[in-house]
C-alpha positions in Angstrom: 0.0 0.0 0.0 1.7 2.8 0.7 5.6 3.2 0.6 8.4 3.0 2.8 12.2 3.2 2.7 13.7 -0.3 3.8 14.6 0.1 7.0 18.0 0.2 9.0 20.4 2.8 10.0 23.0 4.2 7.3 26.4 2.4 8.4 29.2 0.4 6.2 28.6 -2.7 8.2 25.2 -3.7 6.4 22.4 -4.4 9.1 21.7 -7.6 10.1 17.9 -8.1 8.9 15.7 -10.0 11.0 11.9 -10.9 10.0 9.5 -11.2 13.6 6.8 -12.9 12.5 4.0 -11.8 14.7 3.0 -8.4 16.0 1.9 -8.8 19.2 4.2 -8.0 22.7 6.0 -10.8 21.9 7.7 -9.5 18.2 7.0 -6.0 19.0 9.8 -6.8 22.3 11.3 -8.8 20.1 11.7 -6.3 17.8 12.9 -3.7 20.9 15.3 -5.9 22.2 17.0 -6.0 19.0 16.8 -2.8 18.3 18.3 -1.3 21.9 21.5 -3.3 21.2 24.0 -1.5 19.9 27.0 -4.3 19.5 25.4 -5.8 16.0 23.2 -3.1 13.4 19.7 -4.5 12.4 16.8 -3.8 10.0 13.7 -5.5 11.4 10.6 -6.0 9.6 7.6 -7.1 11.9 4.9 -9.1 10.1 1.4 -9.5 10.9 -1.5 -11.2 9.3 -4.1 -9.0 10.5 -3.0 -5.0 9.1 -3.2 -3.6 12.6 -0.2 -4.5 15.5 -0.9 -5.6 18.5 -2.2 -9.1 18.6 -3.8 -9.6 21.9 -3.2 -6.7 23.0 -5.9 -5.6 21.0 -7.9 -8.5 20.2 -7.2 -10.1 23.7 -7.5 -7.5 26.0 -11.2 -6.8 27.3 -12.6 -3.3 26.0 -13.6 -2.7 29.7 -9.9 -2.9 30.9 -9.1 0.5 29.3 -5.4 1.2 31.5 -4.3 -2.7 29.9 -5.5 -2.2 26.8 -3.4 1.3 26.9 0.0 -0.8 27.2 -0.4 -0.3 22.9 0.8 3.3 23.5 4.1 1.7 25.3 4.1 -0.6 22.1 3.5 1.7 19.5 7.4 3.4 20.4 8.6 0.8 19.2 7.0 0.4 15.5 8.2 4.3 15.6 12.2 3.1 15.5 13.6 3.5 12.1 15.5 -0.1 12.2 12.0 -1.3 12.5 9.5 -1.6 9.4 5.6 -3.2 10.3 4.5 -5.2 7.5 1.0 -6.2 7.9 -1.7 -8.0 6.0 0.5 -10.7 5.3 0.3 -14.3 6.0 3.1 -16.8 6.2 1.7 -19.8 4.3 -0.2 -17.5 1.9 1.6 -14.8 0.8 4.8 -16.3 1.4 6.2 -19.6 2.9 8.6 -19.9 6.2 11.3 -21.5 3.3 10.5 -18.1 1.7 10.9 -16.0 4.4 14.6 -17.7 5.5 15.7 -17.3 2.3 15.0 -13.5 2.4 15.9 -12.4 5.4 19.1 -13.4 7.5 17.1 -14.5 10.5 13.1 -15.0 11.2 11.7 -14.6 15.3 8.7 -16.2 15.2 6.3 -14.6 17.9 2.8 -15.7 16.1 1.2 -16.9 19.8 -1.1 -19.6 20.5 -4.4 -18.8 18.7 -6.6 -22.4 19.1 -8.6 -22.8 21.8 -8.8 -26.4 24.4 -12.0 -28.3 23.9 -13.7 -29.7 27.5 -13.7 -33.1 25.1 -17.6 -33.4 26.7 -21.0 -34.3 25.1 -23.0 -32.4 24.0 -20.0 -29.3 23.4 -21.0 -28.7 19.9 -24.6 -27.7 20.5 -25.5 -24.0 19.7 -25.1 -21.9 22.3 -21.7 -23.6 23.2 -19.0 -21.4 22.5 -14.8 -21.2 22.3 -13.8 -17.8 24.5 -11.8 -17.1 21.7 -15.0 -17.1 19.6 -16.4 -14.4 22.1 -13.3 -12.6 23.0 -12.4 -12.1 19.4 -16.2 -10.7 18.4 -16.3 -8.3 21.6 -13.0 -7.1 20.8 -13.6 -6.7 16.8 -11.3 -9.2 15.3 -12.2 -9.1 11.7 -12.2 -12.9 11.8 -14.5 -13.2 14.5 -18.0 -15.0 13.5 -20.4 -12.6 14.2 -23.3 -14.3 13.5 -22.5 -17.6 15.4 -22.1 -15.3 18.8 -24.8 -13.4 18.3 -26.8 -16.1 18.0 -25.6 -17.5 20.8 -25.8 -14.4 22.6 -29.7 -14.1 21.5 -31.3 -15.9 24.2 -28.7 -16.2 27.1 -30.5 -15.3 30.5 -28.6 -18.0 32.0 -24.3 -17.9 31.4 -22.1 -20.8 32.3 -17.9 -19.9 31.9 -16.0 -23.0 31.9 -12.7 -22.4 33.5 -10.9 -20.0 36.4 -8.0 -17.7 34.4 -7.8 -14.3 33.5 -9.8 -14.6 30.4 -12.7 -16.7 31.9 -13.0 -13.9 34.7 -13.0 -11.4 31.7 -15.7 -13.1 29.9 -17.6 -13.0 33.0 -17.1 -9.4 33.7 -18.3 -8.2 30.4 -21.6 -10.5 29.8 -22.5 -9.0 33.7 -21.7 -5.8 33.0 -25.1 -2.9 32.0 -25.1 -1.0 29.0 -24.3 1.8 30.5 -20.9 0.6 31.5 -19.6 -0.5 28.3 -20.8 2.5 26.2 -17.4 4.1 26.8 -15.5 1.1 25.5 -13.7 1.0 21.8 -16.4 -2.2 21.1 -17.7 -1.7 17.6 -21.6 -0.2 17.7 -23.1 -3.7 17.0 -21.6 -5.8 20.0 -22.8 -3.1 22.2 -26.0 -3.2 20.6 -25.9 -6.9 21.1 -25.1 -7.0 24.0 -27.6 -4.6 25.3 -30.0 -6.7 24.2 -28.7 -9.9 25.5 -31.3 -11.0 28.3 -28.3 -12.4 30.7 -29.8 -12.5 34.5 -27.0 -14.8 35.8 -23.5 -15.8 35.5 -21.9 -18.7 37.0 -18.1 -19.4 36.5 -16.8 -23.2 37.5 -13.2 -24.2 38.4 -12.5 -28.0 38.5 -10.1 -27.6 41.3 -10.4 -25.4 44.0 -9.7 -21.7 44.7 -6.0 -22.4 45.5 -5.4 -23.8 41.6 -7.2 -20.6 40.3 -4.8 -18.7 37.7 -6.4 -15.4 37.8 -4.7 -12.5 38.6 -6.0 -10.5 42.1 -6.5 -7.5 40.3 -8.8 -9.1 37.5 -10.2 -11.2 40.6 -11.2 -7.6 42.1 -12.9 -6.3 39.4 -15.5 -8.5 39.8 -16.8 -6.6 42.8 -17.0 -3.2 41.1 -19.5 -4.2 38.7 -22.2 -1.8 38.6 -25.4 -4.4 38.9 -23.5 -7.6 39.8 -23.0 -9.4 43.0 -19.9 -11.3 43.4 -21.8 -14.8 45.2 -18.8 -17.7 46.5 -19.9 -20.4 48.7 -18.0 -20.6 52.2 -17.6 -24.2 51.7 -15.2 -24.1 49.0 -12.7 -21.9 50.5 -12.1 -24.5 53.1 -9.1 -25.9 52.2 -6.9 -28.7 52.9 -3.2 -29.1 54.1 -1.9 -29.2 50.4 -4.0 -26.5 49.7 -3.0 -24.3 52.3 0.3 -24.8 52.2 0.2 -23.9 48.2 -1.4 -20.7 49.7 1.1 -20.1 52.1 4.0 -20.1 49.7 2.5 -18.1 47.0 1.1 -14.3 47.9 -1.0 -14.6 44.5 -3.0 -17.6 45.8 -3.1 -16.0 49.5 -4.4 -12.9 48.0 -6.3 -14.5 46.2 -8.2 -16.1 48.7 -8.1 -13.2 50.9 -10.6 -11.7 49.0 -13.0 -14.5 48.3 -13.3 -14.8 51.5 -14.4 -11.4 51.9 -16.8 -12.0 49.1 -18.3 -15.2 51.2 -20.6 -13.2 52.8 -22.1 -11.4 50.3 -26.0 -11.9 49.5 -27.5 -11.1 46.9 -30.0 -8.1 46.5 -33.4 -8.2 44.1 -32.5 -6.7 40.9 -28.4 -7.2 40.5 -27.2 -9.7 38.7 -25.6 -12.9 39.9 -22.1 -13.7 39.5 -21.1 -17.1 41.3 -17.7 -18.7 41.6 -17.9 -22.2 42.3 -14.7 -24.2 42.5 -14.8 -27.9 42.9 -17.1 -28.4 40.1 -16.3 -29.6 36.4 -19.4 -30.2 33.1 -19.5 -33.8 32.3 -22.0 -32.8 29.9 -24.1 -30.2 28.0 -27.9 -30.6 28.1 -30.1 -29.9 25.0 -31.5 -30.6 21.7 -32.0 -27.2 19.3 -29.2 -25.7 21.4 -27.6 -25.5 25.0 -30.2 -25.9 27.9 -28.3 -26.8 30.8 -25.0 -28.0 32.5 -24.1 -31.5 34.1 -21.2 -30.9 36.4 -20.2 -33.3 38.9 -18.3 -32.1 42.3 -14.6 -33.1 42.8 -11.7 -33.7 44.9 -8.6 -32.5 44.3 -5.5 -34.9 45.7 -2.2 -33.3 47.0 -0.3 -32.9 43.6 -3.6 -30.5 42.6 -5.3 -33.8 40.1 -9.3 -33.4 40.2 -11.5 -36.5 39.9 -15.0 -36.7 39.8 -17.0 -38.2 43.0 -20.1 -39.3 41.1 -22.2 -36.3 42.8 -24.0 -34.3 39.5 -26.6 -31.7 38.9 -28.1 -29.8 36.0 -27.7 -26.2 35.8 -29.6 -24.1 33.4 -27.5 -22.5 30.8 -28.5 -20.9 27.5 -24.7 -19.9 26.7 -21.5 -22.0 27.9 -18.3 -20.7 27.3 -15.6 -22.5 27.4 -11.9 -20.6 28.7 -10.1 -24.1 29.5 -6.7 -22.7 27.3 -4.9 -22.3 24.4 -2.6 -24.0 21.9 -0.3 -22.9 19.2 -0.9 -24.4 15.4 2.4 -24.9 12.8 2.9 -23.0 9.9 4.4 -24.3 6.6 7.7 -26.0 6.9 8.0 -24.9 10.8 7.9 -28.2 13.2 5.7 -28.5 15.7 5.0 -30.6 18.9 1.5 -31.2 18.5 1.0 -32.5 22.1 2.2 -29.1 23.4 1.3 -26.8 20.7 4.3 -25.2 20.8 7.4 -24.9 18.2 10.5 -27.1 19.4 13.4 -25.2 20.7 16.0 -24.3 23.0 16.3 -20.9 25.0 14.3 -19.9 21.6 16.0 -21.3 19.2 14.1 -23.6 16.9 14.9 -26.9 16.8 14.7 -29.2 13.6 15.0 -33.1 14.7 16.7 -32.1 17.7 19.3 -30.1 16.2 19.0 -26.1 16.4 18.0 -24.5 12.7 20.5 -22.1 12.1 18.8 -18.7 11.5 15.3 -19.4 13.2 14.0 -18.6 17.2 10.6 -18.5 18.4 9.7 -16.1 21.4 6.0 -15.6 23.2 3.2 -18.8 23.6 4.6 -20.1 20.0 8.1 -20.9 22.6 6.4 -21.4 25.8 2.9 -22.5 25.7 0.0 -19.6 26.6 1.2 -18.6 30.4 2.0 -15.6 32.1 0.8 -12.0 31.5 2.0 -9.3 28.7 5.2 -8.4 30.4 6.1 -11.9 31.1 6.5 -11.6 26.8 9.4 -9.2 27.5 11.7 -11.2 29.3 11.0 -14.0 26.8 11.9 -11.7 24.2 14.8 -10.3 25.7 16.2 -14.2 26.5 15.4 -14.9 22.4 17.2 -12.1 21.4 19.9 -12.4 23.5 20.4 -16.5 22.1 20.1 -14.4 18.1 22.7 -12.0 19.0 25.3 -15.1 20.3 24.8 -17.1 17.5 26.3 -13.9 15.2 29.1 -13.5 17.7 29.8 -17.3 17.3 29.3 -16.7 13.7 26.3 -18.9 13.3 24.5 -15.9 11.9 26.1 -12.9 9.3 24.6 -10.0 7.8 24.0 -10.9 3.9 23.3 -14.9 4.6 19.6 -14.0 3.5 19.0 -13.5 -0.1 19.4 -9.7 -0.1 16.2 -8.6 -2.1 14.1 -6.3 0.1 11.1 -8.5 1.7 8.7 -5.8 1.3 9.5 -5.1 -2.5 8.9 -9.3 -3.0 5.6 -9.2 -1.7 4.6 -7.0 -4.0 6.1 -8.5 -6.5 4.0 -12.1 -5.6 0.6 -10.0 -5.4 0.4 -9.4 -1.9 -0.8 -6.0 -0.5 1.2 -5.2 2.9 0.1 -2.7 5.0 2.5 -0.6 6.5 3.1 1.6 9.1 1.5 4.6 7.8 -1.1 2.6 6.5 -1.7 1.5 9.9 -1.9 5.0 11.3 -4.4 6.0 8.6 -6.4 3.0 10.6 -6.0 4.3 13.9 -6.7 7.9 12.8 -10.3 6.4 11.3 -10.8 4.4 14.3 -10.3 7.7 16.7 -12.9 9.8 14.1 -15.6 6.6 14.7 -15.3 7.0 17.7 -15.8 10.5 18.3 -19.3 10.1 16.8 -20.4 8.8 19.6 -18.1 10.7 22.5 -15.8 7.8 22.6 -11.9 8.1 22.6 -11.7 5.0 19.9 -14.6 2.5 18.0 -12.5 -0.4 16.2 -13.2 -1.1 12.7 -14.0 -5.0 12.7 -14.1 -6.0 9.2 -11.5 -7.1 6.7 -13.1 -4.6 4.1 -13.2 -1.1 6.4 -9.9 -1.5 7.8 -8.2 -1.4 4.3 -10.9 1.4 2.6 -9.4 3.6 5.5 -6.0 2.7 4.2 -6.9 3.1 0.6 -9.2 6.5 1.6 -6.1 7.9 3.5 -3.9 7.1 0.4 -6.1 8.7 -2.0 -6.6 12.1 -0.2 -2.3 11.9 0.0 -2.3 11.9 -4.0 
């Protein structure tokens, strides 16, 4: 789309030029840690399939967590340093292959996450009205992938909610199905999720944890939240916060668990008030199978015990509860790209302190940082020290003189895209997106509305391009 110089710092020693594959916190630290070194020079060019940066951070992040979602403007400094070039709407397998991209550039970080979402592996899972959270996540957020019609049609009759699982995202997707109209008006959803859900008839949400409160992996401030909701009671039964020896002893040696529970048991006295909303936490309890014929009508769960290395089992105790929507938020899992390995079992590429291995040997020239290298744990800054240890294993490997400026095949990446019929979106293309997000938005007194489909992002490249000429 529009044009950019190739990027890297004027110097007789030629850069060293690195492709991150992935635009999220992951390749955009990536793509800082490289750059904040000064021992070896580096052009980087930071690819995307979507033509917005980001990743998670904003198609991840819930609308209603406006200070997280505002990590982007930390981001955003980095796709501003020269030695760095953003390269989106291009797809590794589509526009190009990962053979093609190590023979262009002189090494590729892959940082491309952990996009597939666990199944519960229960009956009944595939009945409308059973949903992925990525599914809901990525609509409420405005992926332009999301299925909008599929969620909404979930979303069209759910008085009764049912989240499947006790992280960070669960408790998000929690949050935002309790929250009024009122409160999300202020958030960058695009005008029909709000729409949608305004009109969504949801009257209770219950969220269920296999194990108990002390295997929880939410964070205390996303646990908090819950209690500032503007027509929701936060509802926990005393009985579950009764722990045992191995319980309390995982408590006692981690100020995240004893936090945690801290302030469940605060909440262990609430009751609830007519008109607010229901929000229940109930630990101990896993779905053995979803109930229903047209779509979703209930839950069976059955009540568990959890041993002392944390393992749940089931002990034949079940009941039915109504549910018109189940979300499941029970993980995530990394898929390969062409000619990249991958260990299927742990959906994560095969390496070593990042670098990729290829039948157990390392691949000279490739690394992998973020949930592609890891598996889908921690928080967005845990990506920077990830980053930073990936980076540092790159920048050893050209000491040693594993890697060398000119090993790629010296033809500028951007310039053979075009040439192949791909339409890359750079970084002033992706400005011209934020600056038509920011003017959506103000037609309604918001700071921001995203733009969630394939075709408006790039007419407000193409508009922005065409008022240039």
């Amino acid at each position: 789309m529009s044009v950019e110089e190739d990027p890297g710092p004027p110097s007789s020693v030629p850069p060293l030029r690195v492709a991150v594959v992935g635009a999220g916190p992951a390749g955009i630290y990536a793509a800082e840690a490289l750059t904040r070194q000064d021992d070896v020079p580096v052009a980087v060019d930071l690819l995307d399939r979507l033509p917005t940066p980001f990743g998670l951070v904003r198609h991840g992040i819930a609308p209603d967590h406006p200070k997280m979602r505002a990590i982007r403007d930390t981001l955003h400094r980095a796709l501003d340093h020269p030695s760095v070039r953003f390269v989106g709407n291009v797809e590794v397998g589509r526009d190009l292959d990962c053979a093609d991209l190590a023979r262009t550039v002189d090494a590729v970080v892959y940082t491309y996450g952990a996009a597939l979402d666990r199944h519960l592996a229960i009956p009944g899972e595939e009945l409308p009205g059973s949903l992925a959270a990525t599914d809901l996540v990525a609509w409420y957020t405005g992926h332009p992938d999301a299925d909008r019609a599929r969620v909404e049609a979930a979303l069209a009759g759910a008085r009764s909610v049912v989240v499947v699982g006790v992280g960070n995202v669960a408790l998000d997707v929690a949050r935002v199905l309790a929250r009024t109209p009122a409160e999300l008006e202020p958030t960058d959803m695009p005008q029909h999720v709000l729409d949608a859900l305004a009109a969504a008839p949801v009257g209770s949400v219950t969220v269920l944890g296999r194990r108990g409160p002390a295997h929880a992996t939410f964070t205390t401030q996303e646990l908090r939240e819950l209690d500032e909701l503007a027509q929701a009671t936060v509802l926990v039964d005393p009985a579950d916060l009764e722990l045992d020896p191995a319980a309390e002893e995982r408590a006692a040696a981690d100020r995240v668990v004893s936090r945690n529970l801290a302030v469940l048991r605060e909440w262990a006295g609430h009751t609830l008030e007519p008109g607010r909303t229901p929000l229940r936490l109930r630990f101990y309890t896993r779905p053995v199978r979803l109930v229903g014929e047209e779509r979703v009508t209930g839950v069976e769960v059955e009540r568990t015990v959890v041993d002392a290395e944390g393992r749940a089992s089931g002990t034949g105790e079940l009941e039915v509860l109504p549910a018109d929507l189940v979300v499941r938020s029970v993980g995530y899992r990394g898929s390969g790209l062409p000619h990249l390995p991958l260990d299927e079992r742990r959906g994560t590429v095969p390496n070593e302190g990042g670098r990729v291995l290829r039948d157990g040997q390392r691949a000279p020239g490739e690394y992998v940082a973020g949930w592609i290298k890891r598996g889908p744990t921690g928080v967005v800054g845990t990506n920077k020290h990830d980053a930073r240890e990936t980076v540092a294993a790159l920048l050893e490997d050209v000491a040693a003189g594993v890697l060398r400026p000119g090993r790629g095949g010296g033809d500028d990446l951007v310039s053979e895209l075009r040439a192949n019929g791909a339409d890359p979106v750079l970084l002033e293309d992706w400005r011209a997106i934020d600056a038509a997000e920011v003017a959506l938005g103000a037609t309604r007194g918001r700071a921001r509305t995203t733009l969630h489909e394939w075709e408006s992002l790039l007419a407000a490249v193409k508009e922005a391009a065409a008022r240039a000429r």
